[in-house]
TORLUM-888535 format. One record per residue (C-alpha): residue in three letters; residue number from 1; x, z, y. Coordinates in Angstrom, 2 decimals. Each point is the difference from the previous one (the first is absolute). Example, Ala and Ser with C-alpha at 12.3 -4.5 7.8 and 13.67 -1.06 7.14 Angstrom:
REM TORLUM-888535
ALA; 1; 12.30; 7.80; -4.50 .
SER; 2; 1.37; -0.66; 3.44 .
//
This chain:
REM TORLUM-888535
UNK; 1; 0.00; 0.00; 0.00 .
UNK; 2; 1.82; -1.44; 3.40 .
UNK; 3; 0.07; 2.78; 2.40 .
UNK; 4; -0.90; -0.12; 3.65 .
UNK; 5; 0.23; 2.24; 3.04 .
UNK; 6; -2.15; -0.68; 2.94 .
UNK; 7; 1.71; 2.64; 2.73 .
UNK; 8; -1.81; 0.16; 3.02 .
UNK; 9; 1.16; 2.90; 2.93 .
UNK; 10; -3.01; -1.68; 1.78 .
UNK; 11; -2.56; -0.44; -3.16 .
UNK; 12; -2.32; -2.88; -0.31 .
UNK; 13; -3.78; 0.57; 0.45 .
UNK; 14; -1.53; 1.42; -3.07 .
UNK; 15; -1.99; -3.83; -0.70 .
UNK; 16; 3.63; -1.77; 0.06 .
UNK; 17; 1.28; 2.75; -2.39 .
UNK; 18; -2.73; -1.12; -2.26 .
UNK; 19; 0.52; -3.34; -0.07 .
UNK; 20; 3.45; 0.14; -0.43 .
UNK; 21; -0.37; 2.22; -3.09 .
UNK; 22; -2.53; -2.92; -1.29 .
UNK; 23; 2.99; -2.21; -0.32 .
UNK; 24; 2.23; 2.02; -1.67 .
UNK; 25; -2.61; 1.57; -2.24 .
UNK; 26; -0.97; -3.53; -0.89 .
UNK; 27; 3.68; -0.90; -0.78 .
UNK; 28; 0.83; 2.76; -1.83 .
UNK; 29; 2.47; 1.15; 2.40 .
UNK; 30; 0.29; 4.36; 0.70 .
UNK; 31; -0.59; 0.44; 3.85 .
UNK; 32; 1.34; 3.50; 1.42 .
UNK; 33; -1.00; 0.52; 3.69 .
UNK; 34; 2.64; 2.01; 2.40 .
UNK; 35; -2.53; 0.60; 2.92 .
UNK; 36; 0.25; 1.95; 3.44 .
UNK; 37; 3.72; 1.39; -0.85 .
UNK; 38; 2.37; 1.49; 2.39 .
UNK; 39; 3.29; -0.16; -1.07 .
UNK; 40; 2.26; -2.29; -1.51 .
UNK; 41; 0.83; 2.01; -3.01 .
UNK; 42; -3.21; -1.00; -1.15 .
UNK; 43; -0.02; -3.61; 0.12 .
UNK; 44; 3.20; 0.31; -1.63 .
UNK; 45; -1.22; 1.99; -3.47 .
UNK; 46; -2.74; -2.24; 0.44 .
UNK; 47; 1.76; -3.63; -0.55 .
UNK; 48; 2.29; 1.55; -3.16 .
UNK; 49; -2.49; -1.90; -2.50 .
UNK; 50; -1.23; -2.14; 2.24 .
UNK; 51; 0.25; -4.24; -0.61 .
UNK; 52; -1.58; -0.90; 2.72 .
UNK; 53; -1.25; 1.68; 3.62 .
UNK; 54; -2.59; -1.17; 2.32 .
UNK; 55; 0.55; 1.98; 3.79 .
UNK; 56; -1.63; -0.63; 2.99 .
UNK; 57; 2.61; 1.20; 2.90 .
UNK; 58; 1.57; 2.31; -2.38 .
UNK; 59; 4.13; -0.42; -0.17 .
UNK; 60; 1.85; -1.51; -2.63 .
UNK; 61; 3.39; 0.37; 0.47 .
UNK; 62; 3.35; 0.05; -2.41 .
UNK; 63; -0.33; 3.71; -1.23 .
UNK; 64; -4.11; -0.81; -0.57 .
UNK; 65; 1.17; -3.75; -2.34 .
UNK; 66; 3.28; 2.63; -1.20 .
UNK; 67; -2.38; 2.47; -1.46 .
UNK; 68; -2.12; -2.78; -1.55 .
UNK; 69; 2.26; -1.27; -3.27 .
UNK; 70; -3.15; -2.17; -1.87 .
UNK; 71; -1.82; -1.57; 3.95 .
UNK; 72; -0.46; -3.74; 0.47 .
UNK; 73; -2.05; -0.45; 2.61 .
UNK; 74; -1.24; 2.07; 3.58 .
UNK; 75; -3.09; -1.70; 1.40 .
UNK; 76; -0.65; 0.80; 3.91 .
UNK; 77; -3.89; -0.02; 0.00 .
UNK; 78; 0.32; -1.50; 3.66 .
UNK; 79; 2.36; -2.57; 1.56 .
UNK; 80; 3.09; 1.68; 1.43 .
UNK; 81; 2.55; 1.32; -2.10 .
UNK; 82; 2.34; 1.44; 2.44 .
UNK; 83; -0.12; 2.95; -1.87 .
UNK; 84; 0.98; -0.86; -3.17 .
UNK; 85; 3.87; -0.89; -0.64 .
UNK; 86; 0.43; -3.12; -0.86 .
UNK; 87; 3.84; -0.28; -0.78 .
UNK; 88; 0.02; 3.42; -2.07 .
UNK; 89; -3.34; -1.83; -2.08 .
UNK; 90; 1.62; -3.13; -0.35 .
UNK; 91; 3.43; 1.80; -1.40 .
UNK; 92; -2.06; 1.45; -2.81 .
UNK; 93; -2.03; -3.08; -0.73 .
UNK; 94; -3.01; 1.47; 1.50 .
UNK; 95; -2.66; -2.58; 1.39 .
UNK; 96; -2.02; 1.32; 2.84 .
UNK; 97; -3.12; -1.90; 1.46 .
UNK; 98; -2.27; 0.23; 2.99 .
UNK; 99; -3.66; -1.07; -0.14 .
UNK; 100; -0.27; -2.15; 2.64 .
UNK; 101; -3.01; -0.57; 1.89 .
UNK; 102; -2.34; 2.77; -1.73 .
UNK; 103; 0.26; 2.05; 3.09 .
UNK; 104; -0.33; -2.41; 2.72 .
UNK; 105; -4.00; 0.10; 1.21 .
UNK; 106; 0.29; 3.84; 0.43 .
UNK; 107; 3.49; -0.32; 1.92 .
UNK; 108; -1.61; -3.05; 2.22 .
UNK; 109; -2.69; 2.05; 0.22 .
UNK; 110; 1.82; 3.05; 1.89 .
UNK; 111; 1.63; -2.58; 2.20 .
UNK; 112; -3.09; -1.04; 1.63 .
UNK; 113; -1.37; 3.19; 0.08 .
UNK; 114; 2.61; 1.52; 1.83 .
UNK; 115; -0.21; -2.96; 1.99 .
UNK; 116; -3.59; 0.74; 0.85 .
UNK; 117; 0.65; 3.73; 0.64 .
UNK; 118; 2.59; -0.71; 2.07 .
UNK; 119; -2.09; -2.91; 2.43 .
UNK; 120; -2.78; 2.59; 0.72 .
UNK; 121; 2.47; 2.54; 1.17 .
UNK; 122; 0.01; 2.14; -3.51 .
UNK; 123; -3.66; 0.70; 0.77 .
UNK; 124; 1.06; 2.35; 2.71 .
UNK; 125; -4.10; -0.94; 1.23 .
UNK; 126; 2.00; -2.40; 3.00 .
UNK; 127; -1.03; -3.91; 0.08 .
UNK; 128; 2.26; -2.00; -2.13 .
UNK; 129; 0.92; -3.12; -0.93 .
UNK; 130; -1.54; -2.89; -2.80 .
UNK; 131; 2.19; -1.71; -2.62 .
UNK; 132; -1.78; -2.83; 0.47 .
UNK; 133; 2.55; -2.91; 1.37 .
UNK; 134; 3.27; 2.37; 0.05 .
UNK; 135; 3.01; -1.54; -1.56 .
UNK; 136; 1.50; 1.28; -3.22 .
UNK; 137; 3.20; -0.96; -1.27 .
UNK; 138; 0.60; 1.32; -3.90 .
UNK; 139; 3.75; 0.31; -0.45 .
UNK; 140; 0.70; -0.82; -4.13 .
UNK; 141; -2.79; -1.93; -1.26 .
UNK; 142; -0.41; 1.21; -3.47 .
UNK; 143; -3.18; 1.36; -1.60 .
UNK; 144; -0.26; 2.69; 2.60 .
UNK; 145; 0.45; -2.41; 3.13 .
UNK; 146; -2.34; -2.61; -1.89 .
UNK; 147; -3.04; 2.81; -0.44 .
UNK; 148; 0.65; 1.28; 3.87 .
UNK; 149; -0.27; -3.53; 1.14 .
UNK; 150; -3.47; -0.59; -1.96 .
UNK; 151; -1.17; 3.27; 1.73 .
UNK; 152; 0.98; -0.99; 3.23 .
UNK; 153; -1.35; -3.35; 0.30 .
UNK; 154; -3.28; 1.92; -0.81 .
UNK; 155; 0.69; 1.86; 3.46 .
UNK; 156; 0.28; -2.87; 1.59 .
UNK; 157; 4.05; 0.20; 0.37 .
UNK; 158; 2.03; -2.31; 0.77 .
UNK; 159; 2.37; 0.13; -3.23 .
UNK; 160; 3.61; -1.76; 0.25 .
UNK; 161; 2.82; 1.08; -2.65 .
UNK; 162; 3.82; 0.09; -0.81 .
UNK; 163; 1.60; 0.01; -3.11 .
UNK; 164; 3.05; -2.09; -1.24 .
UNK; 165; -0.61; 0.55; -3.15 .
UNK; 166; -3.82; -1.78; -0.21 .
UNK; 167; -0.70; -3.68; 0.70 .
UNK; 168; -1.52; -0.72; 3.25 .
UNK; 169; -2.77; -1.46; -2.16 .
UNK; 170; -1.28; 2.55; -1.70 .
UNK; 171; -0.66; 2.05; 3.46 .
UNK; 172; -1.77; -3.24; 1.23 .
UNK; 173; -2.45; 0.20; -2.97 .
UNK; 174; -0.82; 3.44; 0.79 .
UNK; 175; -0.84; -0.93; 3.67 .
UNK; 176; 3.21; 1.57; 1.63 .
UNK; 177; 2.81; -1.89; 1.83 .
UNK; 178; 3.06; 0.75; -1.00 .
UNK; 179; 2.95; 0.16; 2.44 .
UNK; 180; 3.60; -0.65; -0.35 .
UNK; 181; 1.90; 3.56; 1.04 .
UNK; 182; -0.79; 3.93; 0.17 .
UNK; 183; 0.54; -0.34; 3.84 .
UNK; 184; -2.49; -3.14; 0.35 .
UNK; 185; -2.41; 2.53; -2.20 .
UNK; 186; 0.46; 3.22; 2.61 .
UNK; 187; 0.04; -1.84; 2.93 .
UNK; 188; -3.37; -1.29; -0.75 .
UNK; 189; -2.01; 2.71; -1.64 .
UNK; 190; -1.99; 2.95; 1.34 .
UNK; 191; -0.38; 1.33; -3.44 .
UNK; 192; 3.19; 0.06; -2.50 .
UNK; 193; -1.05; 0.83; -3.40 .
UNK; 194; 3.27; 0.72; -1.63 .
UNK; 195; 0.56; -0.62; -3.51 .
UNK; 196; 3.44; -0.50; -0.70 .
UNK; 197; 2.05; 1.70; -3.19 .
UNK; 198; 3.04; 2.57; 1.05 .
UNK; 199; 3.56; -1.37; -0.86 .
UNK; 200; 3.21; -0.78; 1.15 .
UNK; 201; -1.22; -3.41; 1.72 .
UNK; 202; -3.00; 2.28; 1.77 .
UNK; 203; 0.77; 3.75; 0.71 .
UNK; 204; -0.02; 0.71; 3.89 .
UNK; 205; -0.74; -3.62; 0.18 .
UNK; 206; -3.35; 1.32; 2.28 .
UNK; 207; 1.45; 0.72; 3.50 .
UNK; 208; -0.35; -0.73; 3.69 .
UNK; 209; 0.88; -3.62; 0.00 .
UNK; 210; -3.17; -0.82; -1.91 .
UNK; 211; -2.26; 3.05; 1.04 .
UNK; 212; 0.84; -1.10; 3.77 .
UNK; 213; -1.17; -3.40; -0.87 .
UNK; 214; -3.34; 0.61; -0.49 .
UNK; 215; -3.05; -0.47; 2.70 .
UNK; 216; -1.76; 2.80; 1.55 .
UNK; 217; -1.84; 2.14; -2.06 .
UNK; 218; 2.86; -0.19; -2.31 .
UNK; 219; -1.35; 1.70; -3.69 .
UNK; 220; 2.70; 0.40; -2.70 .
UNK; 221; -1.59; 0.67; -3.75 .
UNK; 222; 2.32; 1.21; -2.73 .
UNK; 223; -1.30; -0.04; -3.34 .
UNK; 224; 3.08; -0.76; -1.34 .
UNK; 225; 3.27; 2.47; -0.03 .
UNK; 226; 1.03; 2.17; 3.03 .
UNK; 227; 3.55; -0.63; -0.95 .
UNK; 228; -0.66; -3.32; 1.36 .
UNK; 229; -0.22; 1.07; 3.76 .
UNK; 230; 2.40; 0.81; 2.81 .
UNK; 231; -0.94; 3.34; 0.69 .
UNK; 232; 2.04; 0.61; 3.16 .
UNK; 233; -0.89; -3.36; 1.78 .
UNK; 234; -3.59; 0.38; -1.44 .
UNK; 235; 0.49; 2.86; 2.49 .
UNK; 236; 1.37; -1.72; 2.55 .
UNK; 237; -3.35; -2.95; 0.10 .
UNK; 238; -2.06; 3.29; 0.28 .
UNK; 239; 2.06; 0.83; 2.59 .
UNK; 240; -0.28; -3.31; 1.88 .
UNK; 241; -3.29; -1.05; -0.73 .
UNK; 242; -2.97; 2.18; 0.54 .
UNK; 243; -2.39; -2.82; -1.90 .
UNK; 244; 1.76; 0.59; -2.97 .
UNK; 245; -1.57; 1.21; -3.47 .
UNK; 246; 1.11; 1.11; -3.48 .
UNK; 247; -1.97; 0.48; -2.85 .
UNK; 248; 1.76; 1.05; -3.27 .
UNK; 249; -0.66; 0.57; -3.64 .
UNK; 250; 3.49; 1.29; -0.05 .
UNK; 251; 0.58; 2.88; 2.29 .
UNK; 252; 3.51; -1.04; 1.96 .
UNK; 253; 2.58; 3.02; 0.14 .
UNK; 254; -0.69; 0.06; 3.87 .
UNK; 255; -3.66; 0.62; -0.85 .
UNK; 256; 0.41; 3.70; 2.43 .
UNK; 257; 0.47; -1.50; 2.63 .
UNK; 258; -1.99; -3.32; 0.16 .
UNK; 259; -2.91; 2.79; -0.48 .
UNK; 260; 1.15; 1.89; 2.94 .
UNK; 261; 1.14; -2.63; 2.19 .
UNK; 262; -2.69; -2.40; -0.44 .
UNK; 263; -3.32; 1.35; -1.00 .
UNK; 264; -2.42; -3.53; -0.89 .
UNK; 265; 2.36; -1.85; -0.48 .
UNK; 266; 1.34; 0.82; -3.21 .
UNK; 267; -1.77; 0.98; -3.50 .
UNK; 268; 1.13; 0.31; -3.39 .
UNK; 269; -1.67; 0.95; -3.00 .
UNK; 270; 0.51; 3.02; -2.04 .
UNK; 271; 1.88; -1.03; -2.70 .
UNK; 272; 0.18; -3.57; -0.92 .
UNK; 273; -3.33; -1.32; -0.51 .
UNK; 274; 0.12; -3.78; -0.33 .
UNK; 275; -0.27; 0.16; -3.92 .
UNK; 276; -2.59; 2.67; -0.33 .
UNK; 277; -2.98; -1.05; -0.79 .
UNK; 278; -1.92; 0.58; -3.31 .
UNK; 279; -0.02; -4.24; -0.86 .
UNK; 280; 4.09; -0.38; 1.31 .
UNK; 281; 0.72; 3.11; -2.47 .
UNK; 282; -1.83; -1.60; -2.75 .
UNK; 283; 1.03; -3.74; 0.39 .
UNK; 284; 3.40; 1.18; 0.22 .
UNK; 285; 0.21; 2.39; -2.63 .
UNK; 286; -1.81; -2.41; -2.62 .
UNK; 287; 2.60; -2.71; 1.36 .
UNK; 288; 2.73; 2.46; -0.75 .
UNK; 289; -1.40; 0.80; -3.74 .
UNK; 290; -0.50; -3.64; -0.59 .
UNK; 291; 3.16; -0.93; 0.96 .
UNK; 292; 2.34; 2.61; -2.00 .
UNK; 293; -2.43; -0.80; -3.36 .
UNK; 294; 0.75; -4.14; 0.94 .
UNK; 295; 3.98; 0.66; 0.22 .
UNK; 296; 0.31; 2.45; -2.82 .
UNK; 297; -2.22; -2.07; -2.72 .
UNK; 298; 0.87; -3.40; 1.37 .
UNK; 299; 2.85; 0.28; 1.95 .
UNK; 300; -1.78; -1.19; 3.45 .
UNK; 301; 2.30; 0.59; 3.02 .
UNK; 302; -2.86; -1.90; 2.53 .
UNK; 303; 0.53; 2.86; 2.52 .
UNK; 304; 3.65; 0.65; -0.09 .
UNK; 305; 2.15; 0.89; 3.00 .
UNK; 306; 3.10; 1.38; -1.82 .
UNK; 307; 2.64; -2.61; -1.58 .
//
């Protein structure tokens, strides 16, 4: 009987637990949950037996794969992986997939409602302002940008898009026009929805040269990674423009004193929100069973981002 650990600091919703245990039940596989846990020491008694893991932003580093001697695959129910280590996996002939695209209504979804609770002032009971004909650039156009730009065109947005990895065409069938450069993107857009992974290429890629760019009423959306952003000249465009707004799924390590400095003009949520939704947590989490019972019976590596 294969053995599989779904470890979740930040468990699933009791419906996507189900489901999930449908698929290994119905494969024969033995499914051990690791739910709500607050140290490391647990995770790592935890993955001992384990042959594969499904985690949502759990972390899977080299000590977590070095405690694991029979795991073959981690499956992030979600898209980004940042926080799984890929080198240390990849050393130990560990594959470790993503599940692209089964949380990417709910994140678009948050996007455009910040967006809307940001126009009418956070419903602070003030006049605000309509959606309607605003211009929204999306920044990465993969599933997430593609669901935020369906959304937005039901607003009435005006929806343009940047991504160097997608053909111009595809954006075109989708109704948005795609533009040639980050900067064209900012200094066009009233709305940013921001989409883009954290890397090497990316980190602090976010600063004042873009954010400056943008028209008045400037709204930045991150549903992305904070890592991603300046902080200090994200500062500094608060500083200098007093129509600036930022709206977060990802609270930014300056979060103190954006509160304190510049009360309505900056909101983020809780805890990171963009994935939690009772259909995201089951679409990803089936994804995620699917997926480990495709590679360990047939040897499917669809959803692969390790070599």
């Amino acid at each position: 009987m294969k053995r599989v650990l779904i470890a979740t600091e930040k468990p699933f919703a009791p419906a996507a637990v189900e489901s999930i245990q449908k698929v290994f039940k119905a494969s024969g596989y033995q499914a051990t949950m690791l739910e709500n846990y607050t140290e490391k020491s647990a995770l790592l008694e935890a993955v001992k037996t384990a042959e594969a893991i499904i985690i949502r932003s759990d972390k899977i580093d080299a000590e977590v794969i070095g405690a694991a001697p029979d795991l073959k695959i981690v499956v992030r129910a979600g898209a980004g992986y940042d926080n799984v280590d890929l080198a240390a996996a990849t050393a130990k002939g560990v594959v470790v997939m993503n599940t692209p695209g089964q949380n990417s209504n709910a994140v678009a979804e948050l996007a455009l409602g910040m967006m809307v609770f940001q126009a009418r002032g956070q419903f602070n009971g003030k006049p605000g302002t309509e959606l309607k004909e605003k211009t929204l650039g999306i920044h990465a156009y993969g599933w997430v940008g593609k669901n935020t730009a369906r959304i937005a065109k039901g607003f009435g947005m005006k929806v343009y898009g940047f991504d160097p990895y997608v053909e111009n065409s595809k954006m075109e069938a989708d109704g948005v026009t795609p533009v040639e450069s980050a900067e064209d993107l900012y200094s066009r857009c009233q709305y940013i929805s921001l989409n883009i992974p954290a890397n090497a290429e990316t980190k602090q890629s976010i600063g004042a040269k873009l954010l400056g760019s943008m028209p008045k009423g400037a709204t930045l959306v991150n549903t992305a990674r904070k890592e991603v952003i300046h902080e200090e000249e994200l500062l500094q465009v608060f500083a200098d423009r007093d129509d600036f707004r930022y709206l977060t799924d990802i609270a930014p390590d300056c979060a103190d004193a954006l509160v304190e400095k510049y009360p309505g003009r900056y909101f983020a949520t809780p805890k990171k929100m963009g994935a939690q939704t009772a259909e995201a947590n089951t679409n990803a989490g089936i994804a995620a069973a699917e997926q480990i019972v495709a590679f360990l019976e047939k040897g499917d590596e669809t959803y692969r981002v390790n070599r």
